[in-house]
C-alpha positions in Angstrom: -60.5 -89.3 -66.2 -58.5 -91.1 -63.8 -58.8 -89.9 -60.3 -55.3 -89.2 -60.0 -55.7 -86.8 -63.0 -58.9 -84.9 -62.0 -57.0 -84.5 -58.5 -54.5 -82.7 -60.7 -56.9 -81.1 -62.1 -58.4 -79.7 -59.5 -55.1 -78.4 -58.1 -54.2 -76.6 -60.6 -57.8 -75.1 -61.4 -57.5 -73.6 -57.8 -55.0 -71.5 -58.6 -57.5 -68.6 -59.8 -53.6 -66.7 -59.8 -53.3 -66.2 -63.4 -50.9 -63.3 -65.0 -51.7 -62.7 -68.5 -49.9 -65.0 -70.7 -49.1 -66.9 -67.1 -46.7 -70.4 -67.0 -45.9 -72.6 -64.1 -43.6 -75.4 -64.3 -43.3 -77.7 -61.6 -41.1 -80.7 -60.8 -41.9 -84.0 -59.0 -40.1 -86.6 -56.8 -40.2 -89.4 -55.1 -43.4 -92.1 -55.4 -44.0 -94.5 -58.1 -46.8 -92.2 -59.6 -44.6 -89.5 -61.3 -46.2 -90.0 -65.1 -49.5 -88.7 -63.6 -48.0 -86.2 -61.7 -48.8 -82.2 -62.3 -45.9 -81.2 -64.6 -46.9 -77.3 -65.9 -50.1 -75.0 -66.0 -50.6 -72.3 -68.2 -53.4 -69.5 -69.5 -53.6 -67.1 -72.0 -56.2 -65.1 -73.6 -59.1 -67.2 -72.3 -57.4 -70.5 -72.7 -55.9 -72.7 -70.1 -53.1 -75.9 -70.3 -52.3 -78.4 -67.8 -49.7 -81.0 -68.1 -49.9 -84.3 -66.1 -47.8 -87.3 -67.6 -48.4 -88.0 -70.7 -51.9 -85.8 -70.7 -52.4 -82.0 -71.1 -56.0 -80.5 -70.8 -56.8 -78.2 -72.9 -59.6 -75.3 -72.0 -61.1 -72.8 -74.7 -63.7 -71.5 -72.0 -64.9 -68.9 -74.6 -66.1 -72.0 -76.7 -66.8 -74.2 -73.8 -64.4 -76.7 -75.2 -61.8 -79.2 -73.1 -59.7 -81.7 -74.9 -58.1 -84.3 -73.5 -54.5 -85.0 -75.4 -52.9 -88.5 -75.1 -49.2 -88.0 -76.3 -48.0 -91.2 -75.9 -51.1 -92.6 -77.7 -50.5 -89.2 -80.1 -54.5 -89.3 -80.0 -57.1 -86.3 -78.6 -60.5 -86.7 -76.4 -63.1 -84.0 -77.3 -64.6 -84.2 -73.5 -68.2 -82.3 -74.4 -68.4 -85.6 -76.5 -67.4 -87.8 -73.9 -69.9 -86.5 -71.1 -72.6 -86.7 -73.7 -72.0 -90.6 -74.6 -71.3 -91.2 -70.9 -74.2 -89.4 -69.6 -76.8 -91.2 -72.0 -75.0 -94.8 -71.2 -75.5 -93.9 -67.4 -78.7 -92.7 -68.1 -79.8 -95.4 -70.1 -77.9 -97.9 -67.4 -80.0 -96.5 -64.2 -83.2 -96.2 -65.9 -82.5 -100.1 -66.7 -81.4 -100.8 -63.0 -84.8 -99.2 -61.6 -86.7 -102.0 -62.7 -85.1 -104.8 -61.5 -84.8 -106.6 -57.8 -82.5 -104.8 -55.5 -80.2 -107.6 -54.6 -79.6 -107.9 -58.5 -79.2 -104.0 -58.7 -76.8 -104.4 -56.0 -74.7 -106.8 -57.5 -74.4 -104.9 -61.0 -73.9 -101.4 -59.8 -70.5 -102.8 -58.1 -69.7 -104.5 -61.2 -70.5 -101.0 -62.8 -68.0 -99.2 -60.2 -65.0 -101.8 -61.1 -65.6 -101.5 -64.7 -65.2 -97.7 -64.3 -62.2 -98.2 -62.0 -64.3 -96.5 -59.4 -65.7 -93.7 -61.0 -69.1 -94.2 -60.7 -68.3 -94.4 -56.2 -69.9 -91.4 -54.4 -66.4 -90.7 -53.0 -66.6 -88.1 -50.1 -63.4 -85.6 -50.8 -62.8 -82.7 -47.6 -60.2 -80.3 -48.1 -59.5 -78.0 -45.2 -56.6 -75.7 -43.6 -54.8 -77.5 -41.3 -53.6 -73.8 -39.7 -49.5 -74.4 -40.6 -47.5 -72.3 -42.8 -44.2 -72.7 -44.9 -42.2 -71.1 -47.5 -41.2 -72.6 -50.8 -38.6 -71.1 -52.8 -39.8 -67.2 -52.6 -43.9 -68.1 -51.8 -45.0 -68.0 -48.4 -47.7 -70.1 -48.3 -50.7 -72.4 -45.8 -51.1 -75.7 -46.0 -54.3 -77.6 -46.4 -55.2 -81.1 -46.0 -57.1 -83.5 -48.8 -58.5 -86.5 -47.4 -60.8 -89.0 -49.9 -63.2 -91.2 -47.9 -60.8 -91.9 -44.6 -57.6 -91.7 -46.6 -55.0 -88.9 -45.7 -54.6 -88.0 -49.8 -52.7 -84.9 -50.1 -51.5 -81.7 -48.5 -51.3 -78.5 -51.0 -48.9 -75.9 -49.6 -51.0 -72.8 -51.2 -49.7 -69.2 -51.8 -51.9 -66.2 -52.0 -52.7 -65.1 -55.0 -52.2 -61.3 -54.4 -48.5 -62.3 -54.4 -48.8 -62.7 -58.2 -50.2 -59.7 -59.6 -53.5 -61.2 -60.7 -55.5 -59.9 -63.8 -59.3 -60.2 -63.9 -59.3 -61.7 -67.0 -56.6 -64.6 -66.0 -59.3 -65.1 -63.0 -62.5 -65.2 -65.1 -60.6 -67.9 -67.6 -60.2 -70.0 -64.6 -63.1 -70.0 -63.1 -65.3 -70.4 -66.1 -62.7 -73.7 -66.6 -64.0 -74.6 -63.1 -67.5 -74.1 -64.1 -67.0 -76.8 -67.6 -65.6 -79.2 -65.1 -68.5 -79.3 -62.9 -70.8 -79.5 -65.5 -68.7 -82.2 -67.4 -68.1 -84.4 -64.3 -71.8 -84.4 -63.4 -73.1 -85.1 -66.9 -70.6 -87.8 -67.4 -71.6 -89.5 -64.0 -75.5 -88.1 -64.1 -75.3 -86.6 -61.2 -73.5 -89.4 -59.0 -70.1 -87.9 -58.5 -69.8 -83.7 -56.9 -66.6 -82.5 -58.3 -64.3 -81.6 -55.1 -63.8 -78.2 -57.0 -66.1 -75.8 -54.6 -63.8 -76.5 -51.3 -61.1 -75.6 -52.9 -60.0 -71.7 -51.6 -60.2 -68.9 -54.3 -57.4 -66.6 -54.4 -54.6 -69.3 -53.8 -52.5 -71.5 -56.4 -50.0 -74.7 -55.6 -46.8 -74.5 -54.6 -46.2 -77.5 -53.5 -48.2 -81.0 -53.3 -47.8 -83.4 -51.3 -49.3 -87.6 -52.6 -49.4 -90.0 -49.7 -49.5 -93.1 -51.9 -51.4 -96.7 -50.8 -48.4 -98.2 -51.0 -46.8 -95.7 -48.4 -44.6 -94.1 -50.5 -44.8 -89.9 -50.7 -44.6 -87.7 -53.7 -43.9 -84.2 -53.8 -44.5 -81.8 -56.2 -43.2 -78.5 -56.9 -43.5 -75.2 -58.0 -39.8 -74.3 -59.8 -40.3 -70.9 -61.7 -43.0 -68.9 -63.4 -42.7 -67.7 -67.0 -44.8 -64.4 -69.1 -44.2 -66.5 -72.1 -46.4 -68.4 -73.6 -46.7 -70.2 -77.1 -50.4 -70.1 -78.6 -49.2 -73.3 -80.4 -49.6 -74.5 -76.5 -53.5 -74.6 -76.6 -53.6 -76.6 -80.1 -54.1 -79.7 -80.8 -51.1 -81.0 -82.5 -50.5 -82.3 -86.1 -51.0 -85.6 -86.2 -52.9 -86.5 -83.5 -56.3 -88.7 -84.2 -59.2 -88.5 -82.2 -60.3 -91.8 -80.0 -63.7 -92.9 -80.2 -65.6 -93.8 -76.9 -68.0 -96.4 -76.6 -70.3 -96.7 -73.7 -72.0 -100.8 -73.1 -75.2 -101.7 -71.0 -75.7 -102.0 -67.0 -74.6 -105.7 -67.2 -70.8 -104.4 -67.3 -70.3 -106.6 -70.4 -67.4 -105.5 -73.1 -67.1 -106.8 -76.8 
């Protein structure tokens, strides 16, 4: 996944505040980033829904299952698929990388990295409070501050959770999502990549996000209302929609 996307991702799987049949929209401005931008989150009877763009997750934790839609492609991602080809190709690619000289491992490994637009970097991601508070729209709400490597990436104003009305089974849906993810990202990337996921603050959801792009241009994103009603046609895949192959290549970073 793009980074932009698993940061959504994350954001939205740390909001552990789930009603039954639970809906958030939310609404972005400014930036030049708005089709990856966190757009609505949903669960429902052990299913979960994100929206970002022009791609929705969706999470059937009671099948372990996470599908990757593509709407402007109108094509589908079975992810358990993906993390097994990737995880064999990266397997198969460091096994082949232990053998040879280091200046040459050197010298593929970065080609690797660009090839996977920088998945494969053992990014270091900190999230912590930075002790202020605000209010958006009715939520009260603390701030925290992302930064990835020495980049000031986000700040997620956070509400509690409590202020909800939380069910146990909204919370176990999420968190078992949380758990697929971790497993997922570490299978894909065997092992190189920690999913930012465990610093994030149980008990809290996003109401507003903050993107400090590298082009210095800010993004907001936020919470406008919060819906009981939910569609099961929301966690489908829709009619229509193919599924995209993945192909994995060797360590040399070549592509046919």
């Amino acid at each position: 996944m793009p980074r932009r996307l698993a940061l959504a991702v994350a954001l939205a799987c740390l909001s552990s505040a789930a009603l039954a049949d639970f809906r958030a929209d939310y609404e972005s401005s400014g930036g030049q980033s708005a089709d990856h931008a966190m757009s609505r989150f949903e669960v429902a009877g052990g299913r979960m829904r994100i929206d970002s763009g022009n791609v929705s997750m969706l999470f059937d934790v009671s099948n372990d299952k996470l599908i990757m839609l593509m709407h402007d492609k109108r094509e589908y991602m079975d992810m358990a698929k993906v993390a097994e080809t990737a995880g064999a190709a990266m397997a198969q690619a460091n096994a082949a990388l232990a053998n040879l000289p280091p200046e040459q491992r050197a010298m593929i490994e970065q080609r690797m990295q660009g090839a996977m637009g920088g998945v494969g970097q053992k990014l270091s991601v900190h999230i912590a409070p930075t002790g202020a508070s605000d209010r958006v729209g009715s939520w009260s709400c603390q701030v925290y501050r992302t930064d990835v490597g020495d980049s000031h990436s986000s700040d997620m104003c956070l509400a509690d959770s409590n202020d909800a009305g939380i069910s146990a089974a909204d919370r176990a849906t999420v968190h078992r999502a949380f758990d697929q993810i971790k497993a997922m990202t570490e299978k894909m990337t065997a092992g190189m990549v920690r999913p930012p996921i465990s610093q994030l603050p149980e008990g809290k959801f996003p109401v507003r996000i903050t993107h400090f792009e590298d082009n210095g241009k800010t993004q907001t994103v936020v919470l406008k209302g919060v819906t009981n009603s939910v569609s099961a046609a929301d966690f489908s895949i829709p009619a229509g929609y193919s599924e995209k192959q993945i192909e994995m290549h060797g360590p040399a970073g070549r592509h046919h």
